[in-house]
C-alpha positions in Angstrom: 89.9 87.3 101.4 88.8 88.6 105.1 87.5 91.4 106.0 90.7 92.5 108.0 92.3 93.7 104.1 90.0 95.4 101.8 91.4 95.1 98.1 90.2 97.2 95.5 91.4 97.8 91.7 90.3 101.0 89.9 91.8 102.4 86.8 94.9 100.0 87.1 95.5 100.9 90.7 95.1 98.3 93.4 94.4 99.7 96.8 95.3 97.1 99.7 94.1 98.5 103.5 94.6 96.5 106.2 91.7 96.9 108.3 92.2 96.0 111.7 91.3 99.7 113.5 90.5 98.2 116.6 93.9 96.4 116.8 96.0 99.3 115.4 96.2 97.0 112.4 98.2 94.5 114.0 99.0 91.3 112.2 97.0 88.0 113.5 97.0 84.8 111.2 93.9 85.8 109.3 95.3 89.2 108.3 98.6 87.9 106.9 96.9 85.3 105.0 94.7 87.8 103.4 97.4 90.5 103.0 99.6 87.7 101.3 96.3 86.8 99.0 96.2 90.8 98.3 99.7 91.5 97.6 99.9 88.4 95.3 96.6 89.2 93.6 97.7 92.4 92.3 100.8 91.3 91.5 99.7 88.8 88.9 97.5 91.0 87.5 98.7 92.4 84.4 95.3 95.3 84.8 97.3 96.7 87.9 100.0 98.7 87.2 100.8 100.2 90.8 99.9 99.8 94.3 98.9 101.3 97.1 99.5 99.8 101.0 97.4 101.5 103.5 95.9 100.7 106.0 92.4 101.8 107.9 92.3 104.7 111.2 95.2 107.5 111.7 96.7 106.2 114.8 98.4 103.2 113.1 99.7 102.1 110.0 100.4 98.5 111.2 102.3 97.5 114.6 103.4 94.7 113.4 102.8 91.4 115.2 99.6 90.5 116.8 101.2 89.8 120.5 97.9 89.0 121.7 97.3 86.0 119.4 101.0 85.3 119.5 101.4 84.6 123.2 98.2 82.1 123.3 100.2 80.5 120.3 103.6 80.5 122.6 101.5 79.3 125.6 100.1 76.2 123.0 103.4 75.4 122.0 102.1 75.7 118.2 104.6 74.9 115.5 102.7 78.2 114.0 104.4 80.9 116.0 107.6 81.1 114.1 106.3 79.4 110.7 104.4 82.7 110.4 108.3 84.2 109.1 108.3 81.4 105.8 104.5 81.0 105.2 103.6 84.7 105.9 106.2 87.7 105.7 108.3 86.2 103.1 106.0 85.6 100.5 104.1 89.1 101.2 107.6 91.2 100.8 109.0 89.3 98.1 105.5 89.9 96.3 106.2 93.6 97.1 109.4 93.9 96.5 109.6 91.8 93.0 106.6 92.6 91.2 107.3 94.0 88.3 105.0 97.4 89.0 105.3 100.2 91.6 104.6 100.2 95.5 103.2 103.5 97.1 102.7 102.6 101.1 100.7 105.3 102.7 101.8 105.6 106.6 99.1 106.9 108.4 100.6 106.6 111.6 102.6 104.5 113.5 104.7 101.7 111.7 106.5 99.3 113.9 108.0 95.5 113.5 106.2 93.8 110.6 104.5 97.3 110.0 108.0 99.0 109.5 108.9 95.7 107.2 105.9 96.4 105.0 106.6 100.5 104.7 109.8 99.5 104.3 108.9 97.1 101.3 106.9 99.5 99.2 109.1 101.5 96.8 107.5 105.3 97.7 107.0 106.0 101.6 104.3 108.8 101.7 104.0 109.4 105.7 101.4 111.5 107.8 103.4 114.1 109.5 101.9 112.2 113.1 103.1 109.3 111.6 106.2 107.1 113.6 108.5 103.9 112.7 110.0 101.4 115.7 112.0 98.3 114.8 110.5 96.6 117.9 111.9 93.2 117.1 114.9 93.5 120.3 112.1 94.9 122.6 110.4 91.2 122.3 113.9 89.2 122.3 113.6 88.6 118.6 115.8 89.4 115.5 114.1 91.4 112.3 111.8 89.6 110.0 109.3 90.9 107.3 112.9 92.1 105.1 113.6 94.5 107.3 117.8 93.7 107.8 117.6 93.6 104.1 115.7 97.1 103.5 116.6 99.4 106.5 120.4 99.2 105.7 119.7 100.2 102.1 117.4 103.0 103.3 119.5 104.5 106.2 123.2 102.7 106.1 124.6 99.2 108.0 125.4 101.5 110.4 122.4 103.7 111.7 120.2 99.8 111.1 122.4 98.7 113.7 121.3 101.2 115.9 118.0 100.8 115.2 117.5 97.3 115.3 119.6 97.0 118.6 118.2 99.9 120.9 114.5 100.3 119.5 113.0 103.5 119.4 110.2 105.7 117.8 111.7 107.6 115.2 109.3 110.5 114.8 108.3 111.6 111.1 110.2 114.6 110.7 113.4 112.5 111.1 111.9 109.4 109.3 111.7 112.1 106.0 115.5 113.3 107.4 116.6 109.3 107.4 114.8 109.0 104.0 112.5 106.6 105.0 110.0 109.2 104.5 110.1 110.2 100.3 107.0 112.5 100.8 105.8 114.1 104.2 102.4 115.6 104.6 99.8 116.7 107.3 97.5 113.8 108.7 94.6 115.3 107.1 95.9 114.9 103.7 97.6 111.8 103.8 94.7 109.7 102.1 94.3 111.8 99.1 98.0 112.4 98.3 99.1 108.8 98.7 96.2 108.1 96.4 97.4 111.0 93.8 100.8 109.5 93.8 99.8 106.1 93.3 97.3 107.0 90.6 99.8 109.2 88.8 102.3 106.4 88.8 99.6 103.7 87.4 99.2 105.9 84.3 103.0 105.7 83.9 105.5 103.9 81.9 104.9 100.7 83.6 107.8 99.0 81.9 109.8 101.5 82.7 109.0 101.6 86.4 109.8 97.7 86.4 113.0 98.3 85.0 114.1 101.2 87.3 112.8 99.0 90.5 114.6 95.9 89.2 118.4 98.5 88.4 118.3 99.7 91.5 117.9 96.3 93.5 120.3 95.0 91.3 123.0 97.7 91.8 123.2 97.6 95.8 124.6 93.6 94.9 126.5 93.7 92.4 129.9 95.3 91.2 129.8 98.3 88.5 130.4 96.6 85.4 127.8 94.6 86.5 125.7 96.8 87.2 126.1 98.8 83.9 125.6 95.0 81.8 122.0 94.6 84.1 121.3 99.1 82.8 122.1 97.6 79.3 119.6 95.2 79.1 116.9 96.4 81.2 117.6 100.1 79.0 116.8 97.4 75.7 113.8 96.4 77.4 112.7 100.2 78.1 113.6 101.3 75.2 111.6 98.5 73.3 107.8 99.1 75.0 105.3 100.8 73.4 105.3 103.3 76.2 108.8 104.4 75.4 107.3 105.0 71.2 104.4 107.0 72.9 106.9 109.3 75.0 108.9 110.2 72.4 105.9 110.9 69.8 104.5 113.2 72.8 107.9 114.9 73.4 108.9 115.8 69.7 104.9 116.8 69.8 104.7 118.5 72.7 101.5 116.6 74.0 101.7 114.6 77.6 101.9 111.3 76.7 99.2 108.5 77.3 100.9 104.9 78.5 99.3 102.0 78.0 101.8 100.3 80.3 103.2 97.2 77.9 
């Protein structure tokens, strides 16, 4: 894995950061590669039972796209400057968005193209009141990649994603937390620690039941209400059959907080 993602797994927490300061954590070749590796890593580990996407600096979460190694790619004419969308973005959201354990993304600053994709991918958004989010994609002639006409309608409505994807703009943190693309908004300073808090709190949580919750609610923005209610019947029998669910309950009637061993 390169340098350009640090991966890290303590206590059942993996941390990803992409660490690209000096490019404001843009996306070159390398760094998806090893991002992809990351993502993939933790989600086939059955030791990690949440994740935290973060990335390294304040000014940037990611900005997407590495322009600079793109237009020497363009100016090559190598087959790699759109292949990047199938061998690159699409395996890393997909990892994110189906592995069977909570996402926490910490935004530390701005998140834009591929960046807002990845925010966008995590299941928890805890952003740096500095923090900002631009679709960018229509600023460079291009459509949305890295799940983002999959995610941002589900976040903020076909409509508004329309306006956002079409006329690109900073959307400034206060009104990312408005949109709901913010769940948790805090000052710059703390940003590090309380991403890490909420990531932590959820790896010592009902992993099982995270899984299910993340899996219903994917589920239910597809599919029709008795549908719906089957998939809550079944994944509620899975729940409802973990060990964690045994321990909750013994802690409840005892009144003790319950440990989960996340199976």
């Amino acid at each position: 894995m390169a340098d350009t993602v640090l991966y890290e797994v303590s206590d059942g927490l993996a941390t990803i950061t992409i660490n690209r300061l000096e490019a404001m954590n843009a996306l070159d070749i390398a760094t998806k590669v090893a991002l992809r590796e990351a993502v993939e890593s933790a989600a086939g580990d059955g030791a990690v039972r949440a994740v935290l996407l973060t990335s390294a600096g304040e000014r940037a979460f990611c900005v997407g796209q590495d322009l600079k190694e793109h237009i020497g790619l363009l100016a090559e004419g190598s087959k790699k400057v759109m292949s990047t969308v199938a061998e690159h973005y699409n395996p890393i959201v997909r990892a994110l968005t189906e592995m069977r354990k909570p996402v926490v993304a910490g935004v530390n600053g701005v998140a834009a193209g591929a960046g807002f994709g990845l925010a966008l991918a995590a299941d928890y958004r805890v952003v740096a009141d500095t923090a900002g989010f631009n679709t960018s994609f229509a600023g460079v002639a291009l459509t949305a990649d890295s799940g983002v006409s999959w995610t941002l309608p589900r976040v903020v409505g076909p409509g508004r994603a329309a306006d956002l994807l079409l006329f690109p703009r900073t959307i400034k943190a206060q009104e990312a937390y408005e949109l709901g693309i913010a769940n948790r908004l805090v000052p710059s300073a703390e940003l590090s620690g309380e991403a890490a808090k909420i990531a932590r709190a959820l790896a010592e949580g009902p992993t099982v039941a995270y899984a299910a919750i993340k899996e219903a609610v994917a589920y239910g923005f597809s599919h029709s209400l008795a549908e719906t209610l089957d998939k809550e019947d079944e994944l509620q029998t899975r729940a409802g059959s973990s060990e964690d669910h045994a321990i909750a309950v013994h802690a409840f009637v005892n009144k003790e907080k319950p440990k989960y061993l996340g199976r």
